[in-house]
ZADO-1210 file (C-alpha; in nm, 4 decimals, padded with zeros to 6 digits):
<atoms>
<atom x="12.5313" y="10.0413" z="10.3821" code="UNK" pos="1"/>
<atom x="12.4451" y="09.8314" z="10.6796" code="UNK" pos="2"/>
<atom x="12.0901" y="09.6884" z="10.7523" code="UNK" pos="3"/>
<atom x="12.0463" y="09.9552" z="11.0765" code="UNK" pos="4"/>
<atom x="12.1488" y="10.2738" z="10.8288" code="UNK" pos="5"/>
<atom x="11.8825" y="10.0700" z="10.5414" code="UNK" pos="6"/>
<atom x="11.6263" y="10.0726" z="10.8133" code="UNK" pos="7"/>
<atom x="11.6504" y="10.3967" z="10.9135" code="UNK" pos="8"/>
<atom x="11.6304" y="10.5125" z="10.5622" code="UNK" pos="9"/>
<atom x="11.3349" y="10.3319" z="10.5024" code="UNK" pos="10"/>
<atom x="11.1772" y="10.4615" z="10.8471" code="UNK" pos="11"/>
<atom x="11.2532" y="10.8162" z="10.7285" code="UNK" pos="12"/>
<atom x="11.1356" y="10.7030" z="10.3500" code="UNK" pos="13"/>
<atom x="10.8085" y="10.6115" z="10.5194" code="UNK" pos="14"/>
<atom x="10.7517" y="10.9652" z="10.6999" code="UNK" pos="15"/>
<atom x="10.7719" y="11.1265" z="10.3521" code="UNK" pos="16"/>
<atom x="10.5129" y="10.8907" z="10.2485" code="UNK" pos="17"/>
<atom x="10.2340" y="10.9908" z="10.5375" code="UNK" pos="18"/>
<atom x="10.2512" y="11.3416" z="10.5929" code="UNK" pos="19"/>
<atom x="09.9443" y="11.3726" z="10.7584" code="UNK" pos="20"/>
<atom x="09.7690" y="11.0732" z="10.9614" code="UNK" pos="21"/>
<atom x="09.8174" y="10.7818" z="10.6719" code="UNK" pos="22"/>
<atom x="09.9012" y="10.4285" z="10.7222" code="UNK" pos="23"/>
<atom x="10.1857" y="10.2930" z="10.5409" code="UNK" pos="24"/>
<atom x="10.1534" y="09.9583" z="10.3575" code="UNK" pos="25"/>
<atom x="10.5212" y="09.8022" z="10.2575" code="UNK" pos="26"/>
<atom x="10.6707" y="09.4992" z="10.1032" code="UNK" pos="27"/>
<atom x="11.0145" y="09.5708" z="10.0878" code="UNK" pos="28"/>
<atom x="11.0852" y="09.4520" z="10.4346" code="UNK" pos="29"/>
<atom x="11.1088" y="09.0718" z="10.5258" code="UNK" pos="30"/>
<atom x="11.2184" y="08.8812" z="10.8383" code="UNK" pos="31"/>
<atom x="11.5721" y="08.7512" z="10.6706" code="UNK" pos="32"/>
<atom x="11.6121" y="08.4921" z="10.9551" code="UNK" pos="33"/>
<atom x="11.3223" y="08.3017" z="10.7963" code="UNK" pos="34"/>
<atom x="11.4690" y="08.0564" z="10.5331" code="UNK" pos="35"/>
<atom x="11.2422" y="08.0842" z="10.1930" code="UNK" pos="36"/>
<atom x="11.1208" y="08.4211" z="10.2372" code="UNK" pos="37"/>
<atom x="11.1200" y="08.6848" z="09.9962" code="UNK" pos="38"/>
<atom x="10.9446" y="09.0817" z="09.9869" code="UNK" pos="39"/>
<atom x="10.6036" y="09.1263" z="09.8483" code="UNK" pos="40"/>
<atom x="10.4651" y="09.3578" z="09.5859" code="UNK" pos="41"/>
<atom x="10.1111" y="09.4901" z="09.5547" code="UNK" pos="42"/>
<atom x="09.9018" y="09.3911" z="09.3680" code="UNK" pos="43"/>
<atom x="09.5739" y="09.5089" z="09.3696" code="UNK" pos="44"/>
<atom x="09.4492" y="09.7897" z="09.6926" code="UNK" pos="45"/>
<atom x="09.0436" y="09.7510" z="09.7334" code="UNK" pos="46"/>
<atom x="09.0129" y="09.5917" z="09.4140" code="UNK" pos="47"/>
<atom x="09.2373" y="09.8346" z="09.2272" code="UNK" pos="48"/>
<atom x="09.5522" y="09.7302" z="09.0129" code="UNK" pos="49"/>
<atom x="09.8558" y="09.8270" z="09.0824" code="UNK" pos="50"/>
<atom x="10.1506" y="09.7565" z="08.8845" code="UNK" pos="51"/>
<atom x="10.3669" y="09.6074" z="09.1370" code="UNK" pos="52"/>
<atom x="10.4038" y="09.8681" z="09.4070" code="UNK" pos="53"/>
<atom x="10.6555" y="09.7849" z="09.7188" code="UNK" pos="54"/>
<atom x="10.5179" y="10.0439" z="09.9391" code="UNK" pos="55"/>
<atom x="10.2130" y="10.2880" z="09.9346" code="UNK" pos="56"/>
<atom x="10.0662" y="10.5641" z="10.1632" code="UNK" pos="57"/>
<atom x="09.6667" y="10.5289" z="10.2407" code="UNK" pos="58"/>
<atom x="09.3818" y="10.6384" z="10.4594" code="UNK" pos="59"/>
<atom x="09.3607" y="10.4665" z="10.7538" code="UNK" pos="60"/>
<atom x="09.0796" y="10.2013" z="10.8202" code="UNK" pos="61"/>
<atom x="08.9529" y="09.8660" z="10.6041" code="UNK" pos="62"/>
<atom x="09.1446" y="09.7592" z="10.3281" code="UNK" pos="63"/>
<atom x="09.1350" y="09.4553" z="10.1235" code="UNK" pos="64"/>
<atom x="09.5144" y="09.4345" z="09.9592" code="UNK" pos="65"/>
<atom x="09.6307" y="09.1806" z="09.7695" code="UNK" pos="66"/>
<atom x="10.0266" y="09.0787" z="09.7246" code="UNK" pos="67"/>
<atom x="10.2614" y="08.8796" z="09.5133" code="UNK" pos="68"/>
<atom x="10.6248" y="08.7276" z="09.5983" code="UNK" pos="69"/>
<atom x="10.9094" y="08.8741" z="09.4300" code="UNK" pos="70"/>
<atom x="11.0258" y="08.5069" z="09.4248" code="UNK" pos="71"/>
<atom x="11.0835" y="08.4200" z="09.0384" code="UNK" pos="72"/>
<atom x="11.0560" y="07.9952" z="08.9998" code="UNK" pos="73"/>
<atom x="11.0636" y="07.8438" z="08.6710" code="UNK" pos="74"/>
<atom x="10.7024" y="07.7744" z="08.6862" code="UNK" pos="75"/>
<atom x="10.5734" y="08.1551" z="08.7415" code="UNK" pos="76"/>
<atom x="10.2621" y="08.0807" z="08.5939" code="UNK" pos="77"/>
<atom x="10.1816" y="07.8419" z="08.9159" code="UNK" pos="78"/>
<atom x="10.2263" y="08.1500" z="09.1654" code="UNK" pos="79"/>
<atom x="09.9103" y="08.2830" z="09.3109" code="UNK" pos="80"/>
<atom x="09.8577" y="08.6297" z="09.4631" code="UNK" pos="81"/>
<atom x="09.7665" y="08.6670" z="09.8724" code="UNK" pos="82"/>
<atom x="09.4021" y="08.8629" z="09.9356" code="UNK" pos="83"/>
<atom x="09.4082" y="08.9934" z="10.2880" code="UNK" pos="84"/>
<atom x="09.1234" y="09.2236" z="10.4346" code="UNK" pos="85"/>
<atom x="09.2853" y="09.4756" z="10.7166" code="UNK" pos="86"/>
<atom x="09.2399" y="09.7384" z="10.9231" code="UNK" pos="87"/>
<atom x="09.5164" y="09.9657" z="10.8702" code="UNK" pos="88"/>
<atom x="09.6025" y="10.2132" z="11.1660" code="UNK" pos="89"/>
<atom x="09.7025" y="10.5675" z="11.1535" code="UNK" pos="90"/>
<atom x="10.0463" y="10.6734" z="11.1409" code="UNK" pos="91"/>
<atom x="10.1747" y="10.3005" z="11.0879" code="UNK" pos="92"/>
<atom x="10.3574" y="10.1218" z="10.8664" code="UNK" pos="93"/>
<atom x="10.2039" y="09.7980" z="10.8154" code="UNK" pos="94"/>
<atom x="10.5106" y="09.5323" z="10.6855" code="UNK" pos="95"/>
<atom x="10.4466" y="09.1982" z="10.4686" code="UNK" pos="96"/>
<atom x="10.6565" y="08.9415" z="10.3231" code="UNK" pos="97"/>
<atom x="10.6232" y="08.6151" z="10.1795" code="UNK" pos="98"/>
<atom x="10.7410" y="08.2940" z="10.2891" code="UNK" pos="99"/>
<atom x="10.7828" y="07.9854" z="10.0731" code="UNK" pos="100"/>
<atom x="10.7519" y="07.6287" z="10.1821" code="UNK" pos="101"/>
<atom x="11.0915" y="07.4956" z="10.0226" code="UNK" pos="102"/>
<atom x="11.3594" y="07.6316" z="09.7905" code="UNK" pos="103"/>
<atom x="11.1793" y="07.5425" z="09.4627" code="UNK" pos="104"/>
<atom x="10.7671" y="07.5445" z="09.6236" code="UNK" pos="105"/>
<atom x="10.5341" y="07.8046" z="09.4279" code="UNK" pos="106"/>
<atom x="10.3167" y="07.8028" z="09.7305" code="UNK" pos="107"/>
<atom x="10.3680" y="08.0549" z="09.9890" code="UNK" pos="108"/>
<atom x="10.1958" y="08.2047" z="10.2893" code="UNK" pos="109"/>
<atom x="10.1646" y="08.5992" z="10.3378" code="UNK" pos="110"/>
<atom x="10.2971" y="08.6900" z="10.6603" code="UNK" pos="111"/>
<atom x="10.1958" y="09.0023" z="10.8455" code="UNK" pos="112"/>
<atom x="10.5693" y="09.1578" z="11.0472" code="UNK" pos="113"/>
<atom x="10.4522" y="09.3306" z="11.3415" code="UNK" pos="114"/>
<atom x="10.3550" y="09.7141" z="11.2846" code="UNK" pos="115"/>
<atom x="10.5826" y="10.0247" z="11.3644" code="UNK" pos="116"/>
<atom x="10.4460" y="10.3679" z="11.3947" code="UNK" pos="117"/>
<atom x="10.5746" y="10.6018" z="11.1150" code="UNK" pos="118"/>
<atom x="10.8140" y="10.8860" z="11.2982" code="UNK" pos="119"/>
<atom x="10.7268" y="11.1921" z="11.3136" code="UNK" pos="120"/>
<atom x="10.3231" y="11.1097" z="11.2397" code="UNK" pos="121"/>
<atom x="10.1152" y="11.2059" z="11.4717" code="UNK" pos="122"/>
<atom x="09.7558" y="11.1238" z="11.5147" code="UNK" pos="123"/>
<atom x="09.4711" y="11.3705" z="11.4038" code="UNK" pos="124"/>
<atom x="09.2719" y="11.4869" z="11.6653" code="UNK" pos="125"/>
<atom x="08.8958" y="11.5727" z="11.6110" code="UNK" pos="126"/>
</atoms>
């Protein structure tokens, strides 16, 4: 399958998800140009466990989400999750991934992809 037919998938995958005015939240897709960087999971949505979710539908507005790398070092144990707080839009899908200092560093920086809107959503109007 080539990346454009994945993408679409996962474009279509994420209409599914919102059928009314949700925001998307996803891990799964990562800028591949960027050496050391891997998808996310989540972790936790406004203090909530998850058990390693790669995407999730949810009401648009302020979120606090927290993420982990899918990267697996040697020293796991040394990996710490990424706490961001958000303001998730309607009918988006908001994209994460993880980037790692070196080929071998535990720490890593959460980087935010910019948004795309989720086809097919439209907006609620009052």
């Amino acid at each position: 399958m080539t990346r454009a037919a994945a993408a679409l998938l996962g474009l279509l995958a994420g209409a599914a998800l919102a059928s009314g005015s949700e925001a998307v939240v996803d891990g799964r897709d990562w800028d591949r140009s960027q050496p050391y960087s891997y998808p996310v999971t989540i972790a936790a949505i406004d203090g909530k466990d998850y058990v390693d979710l790669k995407r999730r539908a949810l009401a648009p507005g302020r979120h606090v989400l927290e993420f982990r790398t899918t990267w697996k070092p040697p020293a796991r144990r040394f990996l710490k999750s990424r706490e961001v707080e958000v303001v998730l839009e309607p009918c988006t899908i908001h994209r994460y991934y993880a980037r790692h200092s070196g080929p071998f560093a535990s720490d890593w920086e959460l980087i935010a992809m910019p948004p795309l809107p989720v086809p097919g959503c439209e907006v609620a109007k009052p």
